[in-house]
TORKEPA-703885 format. One record per residue (C-alpha): x, z, y; residue in three letters; residue number from 1. Coordinates in pm, 1 decimal. Layout:
N
X Z Y ALA NUM
...
end
This chain:
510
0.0 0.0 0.0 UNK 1
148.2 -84.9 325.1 UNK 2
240.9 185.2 602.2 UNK 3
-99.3 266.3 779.9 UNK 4
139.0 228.7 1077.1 UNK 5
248.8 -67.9 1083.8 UNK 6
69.9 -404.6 1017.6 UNK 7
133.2 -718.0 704.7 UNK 8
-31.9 -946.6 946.9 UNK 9
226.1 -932.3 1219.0 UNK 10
541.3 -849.1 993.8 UNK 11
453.2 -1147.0 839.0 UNK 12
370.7 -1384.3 1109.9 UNK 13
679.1 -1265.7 1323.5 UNK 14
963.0 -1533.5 1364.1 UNK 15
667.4 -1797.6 1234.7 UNK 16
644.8 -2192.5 1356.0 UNK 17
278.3 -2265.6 1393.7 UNK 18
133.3 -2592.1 1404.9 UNK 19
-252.9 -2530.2 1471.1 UNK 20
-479.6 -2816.6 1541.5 UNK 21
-889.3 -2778.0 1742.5 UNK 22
-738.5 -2555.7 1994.9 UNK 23
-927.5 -2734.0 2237.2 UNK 24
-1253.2 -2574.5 2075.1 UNK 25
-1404.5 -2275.3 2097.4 UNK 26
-1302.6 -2122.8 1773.9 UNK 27
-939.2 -2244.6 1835.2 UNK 28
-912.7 -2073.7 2199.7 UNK 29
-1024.8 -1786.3 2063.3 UNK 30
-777.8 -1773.9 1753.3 UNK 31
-456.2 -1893.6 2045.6 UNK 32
-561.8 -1636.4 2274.7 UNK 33
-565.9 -1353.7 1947.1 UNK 34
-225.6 -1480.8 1848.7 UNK 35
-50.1 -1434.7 2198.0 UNK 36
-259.5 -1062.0 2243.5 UNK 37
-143.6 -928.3 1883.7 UNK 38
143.5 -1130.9 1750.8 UNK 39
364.5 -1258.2 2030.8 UNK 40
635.0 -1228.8 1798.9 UNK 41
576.7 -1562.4 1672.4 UNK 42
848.3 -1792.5 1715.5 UNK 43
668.3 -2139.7 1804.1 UNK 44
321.6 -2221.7 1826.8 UNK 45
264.7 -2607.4 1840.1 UNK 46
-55.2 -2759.3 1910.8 UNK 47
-148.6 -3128.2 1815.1 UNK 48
-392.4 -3235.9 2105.6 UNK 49
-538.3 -3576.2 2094.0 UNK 50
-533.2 -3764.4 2514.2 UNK 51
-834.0 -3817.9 2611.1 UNK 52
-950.3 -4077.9 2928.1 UNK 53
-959.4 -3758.3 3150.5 UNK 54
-613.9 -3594.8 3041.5 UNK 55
-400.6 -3859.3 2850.2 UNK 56
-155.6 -3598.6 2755.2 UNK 57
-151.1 -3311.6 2530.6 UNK 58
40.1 -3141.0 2853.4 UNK 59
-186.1 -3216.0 3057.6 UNK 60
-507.9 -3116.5 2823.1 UNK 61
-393.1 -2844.8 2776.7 UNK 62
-307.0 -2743.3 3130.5 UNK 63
-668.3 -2797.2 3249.0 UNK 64
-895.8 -2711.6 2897.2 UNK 65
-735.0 -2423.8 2734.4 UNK 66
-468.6 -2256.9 2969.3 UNK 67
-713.7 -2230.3 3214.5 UNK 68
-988.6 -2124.2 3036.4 UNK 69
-1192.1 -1779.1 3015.8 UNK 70
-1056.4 -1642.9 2735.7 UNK 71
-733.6 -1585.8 2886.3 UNK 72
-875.3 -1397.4 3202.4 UNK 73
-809.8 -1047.7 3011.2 UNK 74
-425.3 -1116.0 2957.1 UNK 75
-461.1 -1267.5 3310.3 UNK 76
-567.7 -976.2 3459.7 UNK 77
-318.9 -748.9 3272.2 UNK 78
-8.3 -979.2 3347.1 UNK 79
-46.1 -1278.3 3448.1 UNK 80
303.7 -1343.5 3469.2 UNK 81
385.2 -1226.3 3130.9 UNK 82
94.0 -1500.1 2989.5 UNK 83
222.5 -1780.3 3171.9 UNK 84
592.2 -1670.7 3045.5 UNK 85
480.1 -1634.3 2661.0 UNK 86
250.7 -2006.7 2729.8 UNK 87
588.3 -2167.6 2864.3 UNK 88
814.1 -2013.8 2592.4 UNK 89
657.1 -2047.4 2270.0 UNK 90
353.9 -2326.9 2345.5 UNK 91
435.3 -2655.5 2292.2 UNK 92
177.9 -2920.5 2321.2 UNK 93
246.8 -3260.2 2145.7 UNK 94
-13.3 -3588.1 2219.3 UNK 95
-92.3 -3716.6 1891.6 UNK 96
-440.8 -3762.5 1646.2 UNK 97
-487.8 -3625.9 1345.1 UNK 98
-718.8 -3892.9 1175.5 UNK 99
-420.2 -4150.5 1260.5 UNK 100
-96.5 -4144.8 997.2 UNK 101
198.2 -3956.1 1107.3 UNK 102
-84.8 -3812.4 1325.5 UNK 103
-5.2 -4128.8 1558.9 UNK 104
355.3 -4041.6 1637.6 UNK 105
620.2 -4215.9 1567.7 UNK 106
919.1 -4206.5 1313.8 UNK 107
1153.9 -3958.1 1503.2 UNK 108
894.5 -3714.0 1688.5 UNK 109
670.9 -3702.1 1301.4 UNK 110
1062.4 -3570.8 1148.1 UNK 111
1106.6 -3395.3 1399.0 UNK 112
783.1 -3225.6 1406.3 UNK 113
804.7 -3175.8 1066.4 UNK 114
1121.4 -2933.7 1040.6 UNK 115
969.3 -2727.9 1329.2 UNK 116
662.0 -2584.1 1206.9 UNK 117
645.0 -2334.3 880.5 UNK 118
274.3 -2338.5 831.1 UNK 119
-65.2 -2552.7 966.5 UNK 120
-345.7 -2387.3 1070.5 UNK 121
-648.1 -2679.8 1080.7 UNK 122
-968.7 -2549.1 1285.0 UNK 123
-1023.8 -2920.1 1414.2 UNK 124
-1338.4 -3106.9 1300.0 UNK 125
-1649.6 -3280.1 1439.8 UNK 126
-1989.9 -3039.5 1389.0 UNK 127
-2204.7 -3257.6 1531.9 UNK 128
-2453.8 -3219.3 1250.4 UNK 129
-2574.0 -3587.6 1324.7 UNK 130
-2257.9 -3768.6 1373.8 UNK 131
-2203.0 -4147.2 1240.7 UNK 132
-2048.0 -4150.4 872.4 UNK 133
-1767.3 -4329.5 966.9 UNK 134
-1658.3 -4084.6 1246.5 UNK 135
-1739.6 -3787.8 1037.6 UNK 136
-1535.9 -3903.1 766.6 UNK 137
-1262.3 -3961.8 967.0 UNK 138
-1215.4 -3646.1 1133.9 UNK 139
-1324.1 -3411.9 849.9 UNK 140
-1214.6 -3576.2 523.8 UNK 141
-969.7 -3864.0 561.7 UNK 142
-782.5 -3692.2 829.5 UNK 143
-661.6 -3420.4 572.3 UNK 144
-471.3 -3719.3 419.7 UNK 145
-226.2 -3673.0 718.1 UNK 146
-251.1 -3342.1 685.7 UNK 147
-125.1 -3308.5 305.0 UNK 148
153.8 -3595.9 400.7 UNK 149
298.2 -3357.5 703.6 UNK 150
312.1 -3031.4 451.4 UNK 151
538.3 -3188.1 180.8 UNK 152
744.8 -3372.6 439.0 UNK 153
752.1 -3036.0 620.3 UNK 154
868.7 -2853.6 312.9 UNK 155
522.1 -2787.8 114.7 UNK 156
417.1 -2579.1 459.1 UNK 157
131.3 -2349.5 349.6 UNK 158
-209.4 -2452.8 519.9 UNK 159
-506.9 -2268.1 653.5 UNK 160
-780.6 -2498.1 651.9 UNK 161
-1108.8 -2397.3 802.7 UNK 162
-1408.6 -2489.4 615.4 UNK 163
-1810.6 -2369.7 650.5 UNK 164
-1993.9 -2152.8 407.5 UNK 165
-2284.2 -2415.0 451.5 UNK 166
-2045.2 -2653.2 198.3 UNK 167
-2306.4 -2493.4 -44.4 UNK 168
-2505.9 -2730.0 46.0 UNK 169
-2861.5 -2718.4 -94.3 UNK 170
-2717.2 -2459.8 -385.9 UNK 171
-2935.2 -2116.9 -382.0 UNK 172
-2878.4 -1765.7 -507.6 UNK 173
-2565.5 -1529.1 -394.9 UNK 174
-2274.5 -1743.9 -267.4 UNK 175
-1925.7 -1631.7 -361.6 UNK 176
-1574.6 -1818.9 -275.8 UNK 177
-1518.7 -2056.1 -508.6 UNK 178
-1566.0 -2403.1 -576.0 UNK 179
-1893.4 -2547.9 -519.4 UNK 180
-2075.6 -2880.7 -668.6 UNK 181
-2324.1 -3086.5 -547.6 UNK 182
-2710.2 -3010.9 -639.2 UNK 183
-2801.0 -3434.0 -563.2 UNK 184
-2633.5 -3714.0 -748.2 UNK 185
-2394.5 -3627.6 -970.6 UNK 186
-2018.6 -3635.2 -910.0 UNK 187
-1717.1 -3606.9 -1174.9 UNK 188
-1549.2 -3257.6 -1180.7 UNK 189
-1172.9 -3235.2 -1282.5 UNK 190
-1070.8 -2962.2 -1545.3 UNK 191
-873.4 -2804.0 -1229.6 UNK 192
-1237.9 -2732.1 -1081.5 UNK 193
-1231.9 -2960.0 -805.8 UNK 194
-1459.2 -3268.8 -781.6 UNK 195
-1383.9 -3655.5 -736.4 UNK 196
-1442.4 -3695.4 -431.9 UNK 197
-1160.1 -3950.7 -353.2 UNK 198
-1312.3 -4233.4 -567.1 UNK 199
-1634.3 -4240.0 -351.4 UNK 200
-1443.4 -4250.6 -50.5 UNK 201
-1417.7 -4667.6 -86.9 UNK 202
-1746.9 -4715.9 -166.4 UNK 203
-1855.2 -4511.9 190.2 UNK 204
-1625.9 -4720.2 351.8 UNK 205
-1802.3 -5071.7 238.0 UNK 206
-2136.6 -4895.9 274.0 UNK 207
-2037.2 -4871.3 663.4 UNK 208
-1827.6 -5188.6 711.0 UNK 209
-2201.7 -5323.3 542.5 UNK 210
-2339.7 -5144.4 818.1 UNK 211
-2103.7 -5269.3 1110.9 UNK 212
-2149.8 -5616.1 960.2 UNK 213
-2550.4 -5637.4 989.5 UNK 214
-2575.1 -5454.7 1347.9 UNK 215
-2363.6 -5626.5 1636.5 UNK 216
-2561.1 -5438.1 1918.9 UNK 217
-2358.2 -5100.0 1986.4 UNK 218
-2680.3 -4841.9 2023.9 UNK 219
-2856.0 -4968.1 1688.4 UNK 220
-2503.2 -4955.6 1501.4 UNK 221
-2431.6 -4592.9 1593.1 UNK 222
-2799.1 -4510.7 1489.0 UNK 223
-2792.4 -4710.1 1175.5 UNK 224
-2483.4 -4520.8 1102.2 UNK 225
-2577.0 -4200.5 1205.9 UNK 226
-2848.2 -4226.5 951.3 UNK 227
-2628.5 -4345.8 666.7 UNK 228
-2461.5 -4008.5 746.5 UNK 229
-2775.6 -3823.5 683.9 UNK 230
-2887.0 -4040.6 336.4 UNK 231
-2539.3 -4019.4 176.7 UNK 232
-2522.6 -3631.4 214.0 UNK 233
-2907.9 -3558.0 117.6 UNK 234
-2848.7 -3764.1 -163.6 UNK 235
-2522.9 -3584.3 -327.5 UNK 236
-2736.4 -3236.8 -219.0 UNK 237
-2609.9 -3194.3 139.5 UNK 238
-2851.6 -3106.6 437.0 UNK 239
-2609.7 -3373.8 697.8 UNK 240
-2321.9 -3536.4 750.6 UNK 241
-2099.9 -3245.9 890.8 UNK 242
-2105.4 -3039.3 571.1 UNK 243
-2125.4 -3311.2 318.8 UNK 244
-1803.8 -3438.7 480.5 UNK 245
-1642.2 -3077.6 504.5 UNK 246
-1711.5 -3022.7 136.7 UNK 247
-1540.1 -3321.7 82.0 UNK 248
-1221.8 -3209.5 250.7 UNK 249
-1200.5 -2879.7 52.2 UNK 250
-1235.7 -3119.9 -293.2 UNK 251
-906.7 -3381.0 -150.2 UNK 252
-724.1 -3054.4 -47.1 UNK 253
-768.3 -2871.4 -388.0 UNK 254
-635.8 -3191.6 -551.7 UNK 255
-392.1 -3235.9 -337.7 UNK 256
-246.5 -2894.3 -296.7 UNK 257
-262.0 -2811.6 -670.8 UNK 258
8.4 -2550.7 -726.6 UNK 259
93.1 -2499.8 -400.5 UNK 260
-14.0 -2291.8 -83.7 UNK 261
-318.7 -2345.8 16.5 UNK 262
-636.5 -2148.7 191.0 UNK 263
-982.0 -2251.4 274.9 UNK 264
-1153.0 -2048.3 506.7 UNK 265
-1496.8 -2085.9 533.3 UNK 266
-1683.5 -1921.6 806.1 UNK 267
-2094.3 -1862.2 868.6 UNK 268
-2247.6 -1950.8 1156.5 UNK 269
-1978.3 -1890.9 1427.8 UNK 270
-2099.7 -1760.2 1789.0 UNK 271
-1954.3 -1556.9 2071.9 UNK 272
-1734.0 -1260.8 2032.1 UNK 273
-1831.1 -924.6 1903.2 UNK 274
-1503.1 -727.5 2046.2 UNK 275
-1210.6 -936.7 2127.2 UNK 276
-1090.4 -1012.4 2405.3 UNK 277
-1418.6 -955.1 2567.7 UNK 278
-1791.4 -938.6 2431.0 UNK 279
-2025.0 -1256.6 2425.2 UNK 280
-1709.7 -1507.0 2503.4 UNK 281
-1839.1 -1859.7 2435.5 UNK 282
-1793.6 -2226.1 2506.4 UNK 283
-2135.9 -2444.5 2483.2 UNK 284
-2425.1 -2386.5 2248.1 UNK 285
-2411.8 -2317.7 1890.5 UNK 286
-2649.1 -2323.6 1592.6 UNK 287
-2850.7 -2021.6 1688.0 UNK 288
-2854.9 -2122.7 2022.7 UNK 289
-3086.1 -2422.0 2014.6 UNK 290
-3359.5 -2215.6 1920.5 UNK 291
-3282.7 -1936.0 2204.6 UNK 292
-3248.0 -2193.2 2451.7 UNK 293
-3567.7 -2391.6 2370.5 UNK 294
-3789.8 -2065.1 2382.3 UNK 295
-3596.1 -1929.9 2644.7 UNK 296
-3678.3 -2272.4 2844.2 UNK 297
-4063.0 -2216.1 2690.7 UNK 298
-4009.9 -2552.8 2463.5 UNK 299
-4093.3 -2383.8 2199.0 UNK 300
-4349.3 -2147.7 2081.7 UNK 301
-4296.2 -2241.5 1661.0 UNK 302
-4045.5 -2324.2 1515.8 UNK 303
-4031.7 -2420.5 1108.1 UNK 304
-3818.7 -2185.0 833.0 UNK 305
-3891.4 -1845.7 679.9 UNK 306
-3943.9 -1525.0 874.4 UNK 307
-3734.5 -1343.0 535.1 UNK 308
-3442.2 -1562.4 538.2 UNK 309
-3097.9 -1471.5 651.8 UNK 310
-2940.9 -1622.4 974.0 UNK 311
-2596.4 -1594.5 883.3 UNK 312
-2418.2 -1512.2 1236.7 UNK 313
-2042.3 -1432.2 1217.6 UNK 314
-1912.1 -1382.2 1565.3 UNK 315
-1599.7 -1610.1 1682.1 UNK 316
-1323.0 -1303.7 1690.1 UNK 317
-1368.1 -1217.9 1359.2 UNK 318
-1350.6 -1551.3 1215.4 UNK 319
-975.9 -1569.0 1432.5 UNK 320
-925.9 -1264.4 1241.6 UNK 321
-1008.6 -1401.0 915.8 UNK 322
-749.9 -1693.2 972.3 UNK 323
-462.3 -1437.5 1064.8 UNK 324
-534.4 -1277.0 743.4 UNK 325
-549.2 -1592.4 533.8 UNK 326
-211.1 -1696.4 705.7 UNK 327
-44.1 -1359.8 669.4 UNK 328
-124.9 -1357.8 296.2 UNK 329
0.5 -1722.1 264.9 UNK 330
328.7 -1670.9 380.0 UNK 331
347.6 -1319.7 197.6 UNK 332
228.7 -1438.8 -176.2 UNK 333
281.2 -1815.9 -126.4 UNK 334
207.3 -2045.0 -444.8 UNK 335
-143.6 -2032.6 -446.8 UNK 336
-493.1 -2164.7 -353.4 UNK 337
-756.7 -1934.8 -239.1 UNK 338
-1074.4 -1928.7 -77.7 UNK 339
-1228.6 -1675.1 182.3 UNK 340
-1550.1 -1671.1 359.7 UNK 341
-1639.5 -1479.3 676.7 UNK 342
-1964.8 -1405.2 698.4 UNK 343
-2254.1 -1133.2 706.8 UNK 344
-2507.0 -1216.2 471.5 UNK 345
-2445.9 -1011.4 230.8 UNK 346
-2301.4 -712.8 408.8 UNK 347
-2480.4 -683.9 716.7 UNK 348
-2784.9 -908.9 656.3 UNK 349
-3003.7 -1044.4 954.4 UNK 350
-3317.5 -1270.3 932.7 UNK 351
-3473.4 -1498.4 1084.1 UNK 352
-3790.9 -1305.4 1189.3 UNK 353
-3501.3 -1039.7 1296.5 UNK 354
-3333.9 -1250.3 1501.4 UNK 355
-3643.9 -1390.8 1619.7 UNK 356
-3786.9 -1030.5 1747.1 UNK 357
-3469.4 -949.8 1949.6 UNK 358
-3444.9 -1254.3 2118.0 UNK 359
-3829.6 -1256.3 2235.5 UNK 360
-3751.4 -866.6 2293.4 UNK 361
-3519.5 -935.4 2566.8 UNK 362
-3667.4 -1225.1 2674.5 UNK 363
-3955.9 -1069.4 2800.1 UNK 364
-3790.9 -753.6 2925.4 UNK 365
-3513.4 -879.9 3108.4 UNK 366
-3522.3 -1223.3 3151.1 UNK 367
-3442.0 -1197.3 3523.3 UNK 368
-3095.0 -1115.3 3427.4 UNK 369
-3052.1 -1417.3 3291.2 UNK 370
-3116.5 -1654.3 3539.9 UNK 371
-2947.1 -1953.0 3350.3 UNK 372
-3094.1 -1881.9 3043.9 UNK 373
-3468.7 -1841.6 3108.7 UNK 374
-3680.7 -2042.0 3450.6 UNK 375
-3903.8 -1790.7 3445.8 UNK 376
-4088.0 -1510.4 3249.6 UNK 377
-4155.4 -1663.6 2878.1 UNK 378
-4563.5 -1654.1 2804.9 UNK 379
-4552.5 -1836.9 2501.1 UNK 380
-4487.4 -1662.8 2148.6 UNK 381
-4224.1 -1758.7 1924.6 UNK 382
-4358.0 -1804.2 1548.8 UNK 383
-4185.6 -1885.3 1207.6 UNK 384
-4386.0 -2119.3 1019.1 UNK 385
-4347.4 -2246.3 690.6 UNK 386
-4257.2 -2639.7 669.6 UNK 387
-4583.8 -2766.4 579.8 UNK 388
-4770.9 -2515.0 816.5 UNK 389
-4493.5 -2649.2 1132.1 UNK 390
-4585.8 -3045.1 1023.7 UNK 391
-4957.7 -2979.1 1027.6 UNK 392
-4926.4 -2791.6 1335.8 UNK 393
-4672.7 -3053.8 1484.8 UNK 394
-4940.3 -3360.6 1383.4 UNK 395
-5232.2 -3144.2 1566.9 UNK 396
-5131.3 -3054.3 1868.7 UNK 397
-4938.0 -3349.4 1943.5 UNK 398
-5312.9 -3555.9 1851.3 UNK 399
-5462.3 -3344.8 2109.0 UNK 400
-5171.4 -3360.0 2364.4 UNK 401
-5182.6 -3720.0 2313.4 UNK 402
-5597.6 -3751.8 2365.8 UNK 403
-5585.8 -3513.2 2635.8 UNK 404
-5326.2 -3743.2 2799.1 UNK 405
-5542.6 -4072.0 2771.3 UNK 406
-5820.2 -3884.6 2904.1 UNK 407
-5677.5 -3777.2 3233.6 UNK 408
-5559.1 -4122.4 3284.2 UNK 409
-5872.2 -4256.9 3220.5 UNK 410
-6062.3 -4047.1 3494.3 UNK 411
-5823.8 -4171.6 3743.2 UNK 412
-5587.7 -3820.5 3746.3 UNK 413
-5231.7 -3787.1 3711.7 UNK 414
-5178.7 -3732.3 3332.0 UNK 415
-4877.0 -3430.8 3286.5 UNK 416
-4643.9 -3580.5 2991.5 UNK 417
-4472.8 -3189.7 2934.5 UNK 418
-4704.7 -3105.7 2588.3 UNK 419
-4561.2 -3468.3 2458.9 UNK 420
-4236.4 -3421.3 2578.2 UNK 421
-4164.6 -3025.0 2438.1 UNK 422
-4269.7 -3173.5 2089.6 UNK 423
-4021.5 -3424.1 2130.5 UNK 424
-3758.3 -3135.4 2192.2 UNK 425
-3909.5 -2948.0 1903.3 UNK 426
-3905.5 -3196.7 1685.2 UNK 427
-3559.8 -3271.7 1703.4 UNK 428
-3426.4 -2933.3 1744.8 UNK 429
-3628.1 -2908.9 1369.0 UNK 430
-3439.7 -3232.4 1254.1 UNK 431
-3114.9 -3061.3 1295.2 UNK 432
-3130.9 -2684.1 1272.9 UNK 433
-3446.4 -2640.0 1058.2 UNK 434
-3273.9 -2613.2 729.0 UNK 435
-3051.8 -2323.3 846.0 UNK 436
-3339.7 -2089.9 915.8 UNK 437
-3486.4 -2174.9 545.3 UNK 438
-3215.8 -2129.0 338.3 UNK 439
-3269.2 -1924.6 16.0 UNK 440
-2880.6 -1845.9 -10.8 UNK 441
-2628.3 -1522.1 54.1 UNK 442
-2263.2 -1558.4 136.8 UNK 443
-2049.7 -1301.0 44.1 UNK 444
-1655.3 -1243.1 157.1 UNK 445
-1557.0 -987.2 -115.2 UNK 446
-1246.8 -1194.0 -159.0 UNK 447
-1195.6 -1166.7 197.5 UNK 448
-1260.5 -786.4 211.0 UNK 449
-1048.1 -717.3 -77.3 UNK 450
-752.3 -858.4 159.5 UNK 451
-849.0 -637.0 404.7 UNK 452
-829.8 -347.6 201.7 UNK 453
-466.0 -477.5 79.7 UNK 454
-337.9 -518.1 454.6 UNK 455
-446.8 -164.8 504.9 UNK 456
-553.8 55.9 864.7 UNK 457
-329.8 -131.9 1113.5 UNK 458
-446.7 -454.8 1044.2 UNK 459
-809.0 -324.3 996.4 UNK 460
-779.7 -211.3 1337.9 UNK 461
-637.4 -428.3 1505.5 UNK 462
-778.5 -798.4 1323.1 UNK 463
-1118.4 -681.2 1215.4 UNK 464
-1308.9 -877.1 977.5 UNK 465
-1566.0 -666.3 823.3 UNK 466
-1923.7 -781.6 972.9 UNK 467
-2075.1 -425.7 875.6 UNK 468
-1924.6 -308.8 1247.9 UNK 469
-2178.1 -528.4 1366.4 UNK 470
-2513.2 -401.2 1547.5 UNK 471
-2712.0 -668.7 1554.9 UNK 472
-2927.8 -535.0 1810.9 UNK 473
-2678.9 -498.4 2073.0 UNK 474
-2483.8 -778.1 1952.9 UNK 475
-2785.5 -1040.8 1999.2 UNK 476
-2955.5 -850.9 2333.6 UNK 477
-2687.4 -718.0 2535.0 UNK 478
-2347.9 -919.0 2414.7 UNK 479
-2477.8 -1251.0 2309.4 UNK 480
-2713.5 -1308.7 2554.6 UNK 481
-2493.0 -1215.1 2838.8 UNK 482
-2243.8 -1426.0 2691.5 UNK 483
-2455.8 -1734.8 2711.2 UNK 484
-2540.0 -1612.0 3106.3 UNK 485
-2126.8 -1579.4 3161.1 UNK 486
-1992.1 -1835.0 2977.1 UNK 487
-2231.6 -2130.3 2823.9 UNK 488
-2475.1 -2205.0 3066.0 UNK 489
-2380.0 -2325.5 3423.0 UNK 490
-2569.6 -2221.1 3747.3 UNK 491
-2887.7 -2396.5 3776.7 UNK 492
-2749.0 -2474.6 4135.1 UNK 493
-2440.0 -2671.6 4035.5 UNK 494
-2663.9 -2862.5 3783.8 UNK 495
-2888.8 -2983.3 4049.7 UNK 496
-2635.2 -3067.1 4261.4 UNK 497
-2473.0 -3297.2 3999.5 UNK 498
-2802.3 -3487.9 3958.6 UNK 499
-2832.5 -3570.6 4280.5 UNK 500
-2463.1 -3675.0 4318.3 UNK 501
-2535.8 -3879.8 3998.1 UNK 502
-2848.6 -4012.0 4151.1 UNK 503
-2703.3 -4116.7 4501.2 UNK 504
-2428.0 -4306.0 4294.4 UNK 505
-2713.4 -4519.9 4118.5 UNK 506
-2905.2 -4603.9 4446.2 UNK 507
-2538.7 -4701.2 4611.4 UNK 508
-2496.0 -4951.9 4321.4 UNK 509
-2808.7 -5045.8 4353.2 UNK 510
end
């Protein structure tokens, strides 16, 4: 048992070159800004950031996205000149894209690159849960490809690959970490455990050149291949494209990194800090979001799932955790591969109807305080309904909206097209997010927790993991929601203001 003093995670990480990729998300600010707090000892820390049109450069990316960025305004305030010291020292920022080989670099800077870094950490992906195929597969399958290459020429580098628990797919019952198969269309599972994925991977590819082939006009093409996204997963047992393709990743990487060091990390449903470095930090809007924001914006008033299923929230800092511990134990007992989940489910378990009740809770009882969040004082309720309950619903009141529409027209008054429109937003908020609020599955992290309990106090202090800390209560009412206030949602002001810029630039061109 290690010294309750002293802590594996940073013994083990100290005098470390790491190359982490998706820092310029929101999980992968919070996991840089956890890794400069607690283990400055590191010696490197590179990060691969693909240009964009904006910022070309890595440098310059990363100058105006992450350096500058919230997270960092606690080490700011403490020492700002110590954070810009330990950001000029160890941070190094190289321009390159992982879903291109030799990550788009050339001969010299991929060697190079490769004798500098002693283990990955991947966190990027695309979770746009209605993404193309062909741009899903890129980013969260093929691009582990590159990935695999730069570990062997790097030495057979460990790697900490970030998964989801929602690879189960369309599997029910108690969720451990291990391997899981598809429910849909069968698929051929080696006697390592892992499944076949790599043999499919051609036939997608014709599938979409098929696609590209028979649709010249740009909008059509990305819809058409949007929805060959959604068919190919529901068909192998997948709910969309973004977990059909991440399952697919962790199948390549177990075949690829057979007998060697590898760990998949799959988290829950990842939203804003519980503890670290501040409460409720959080970049956009997540999974549980949508549904906040559309009754919080009176959108919504049902919404379809099960009142007694389990909205698996893990908030962002312990998922950063949960990746220092995976790396830790990678360099420590190297030779492996393992998986981990971080999640709540089946510790600290939440449901819908839960969730539902704190949200309309505050809502109603402080919704002033939240001026970005909610217009005004929500009237409307906020049911669960079962799916055919929602779709009867959905087809009635969108006959009457629809009737009571034609009706006002027809006596000459100005028909109101809000009704129509708000079961527009409903119905694809329900497209999307629906399946996560009726799932009939629990993810446990025992694996995970057993780690912990190896590490010992220090690291259980200082990296914690374990979602029984969490009150939901306060998390969801007073930290979440004030996160999405702070952080997420931008000042009504400033968003009318942009219209009208944006409108004034069409009537000039005009």
């Amino acid at each position: 048992m290690n010294n309750k003093n002293s802590s594996i995670i940073k013994q083990q990480l100290a005098n470390k070159r790491l190359l982490i990729t998706g820092c310029t998300g929101f999980l992968g600010k919070v996991l840089l800004e956890k890794i400069i707090r607690e283990v400055p000892d590191v010696a490197r820390i590179t990060l691969l950031i693909r240009g964009n049109k904006k910022y070309p450069t890595a440098d310059e990316r990363f100058k105006h996205e992450i350096a500058s960025a919230s997270i960092f305004d606690s080490l700011r305030e403490k020492d700002a000149n110590a954070l810009d010291n330990i950001l000029s020292e160890k941070v190094f920022c190289i321009t390159g894209e992982i879903t291109e080989d030799n990550f788009g670099l050339n001969s010299a800077e991929w060697n190079e690159l490769s004798q500098q870094v002693d283990i990955i950490i991947n966190s990027a992906a695309s979770v746009n849960f209605r993404e193309p195929l062909d741009q899903a597969l890129a980013i969260n399958t093929l691009s582990l490809f590159n990935l695999v290459n730069f570990s062997e020429i790097a030495g057979n580098i460990p790697l900490v690959h970030v998964s989801t628990c929602y690879v189960n797919g369309y599997n029910e019952g108690q969720m451990g970490e291990n391997i899981v198969g598809p429910t849909g269309k069968s698929i051929e599972q080696h006697s390592d455990g892992y499944y076949d994925v790599e043999s499919l991977i051609p036939e997608f590819q014709k599938a979409i050149e098929q696609t590209k082939q028979a649709n010249k006009d740009k909008t059509k093409l990305a819809e058409e291949l949007t929805e060959l996204g959604a068919s190919t997963a529901n068909l192998y047992g997948w709910n969309d494209v973004y977990t059909f393709t991440k399952w697919m990743a962790e199948q390549v990487l177990l075949h690829r990194f057979k007998g060697k060091t590898l760990t998949i990390l799959r988290p829950s449903i990842i939203e804003s800090t519980y503890l670290d470095p501040v409460g409720g930090w959080i970049e956009g809007v997540k999974v549980a979001d949508a549904m906040i924001m559309a009754y919080a914006r009176q959108k919504v008033s049902f919404f379809p799932g099960r009142k007694d299923s389990l909205m698996d929230i893990i908030p962002a800092d312990f998922v950063s955790n949960s990746i220092l511990y995976s790396a830790a134990k990678s360099i420590k007992d190297p030779g492996s591969n393992r998986i981990y989940q971080c999640c709540s489910g089946d510790a600290n378990p939440i449901t819908v109807q839960r969730l539902i009740d704190y949200v309309v809770e505050e809502g109603t009882s402080n919704y002033q305080k939240y001026d970005r969040l909610f217009y005004a004082k929500p009237e409307k309720p906020f049911n669960v309904l079962n799916k055919s309950v929602f779709q009867a619903a959905i087809g009635l009141v969108a006959l009457q909206a629809n009737a009571f529409y034609k009706f006002k027209k027809l006596i000459g008054l100005k028909p109101s097209s809000k009704t129509i429109e708000n079961l527009e937003v409903v119905k694809a908020l329900s497209k999307i997010y629906a399946f996560y609020g009726d799932m009939n599955v629990v993810f446990n992290n025992h694996k995970m927790m057993s780690l912990v309990e190896e590490f010992g106090e220090a690291d259980r202090a200082i990296f914690p993991v374990d979602a029984g800390l969490i009150d939901w209560k306060h998390y969801i009412r007073d930290v979440h929601f004030a996160g999405l206030q702070k952080y997420a949602l931008e000042d009504r002001k400033v968003i009318q203001m942009r219209r009208e810029q944006a409108k004034k630039k069409i009537d000039k061109a005009a």
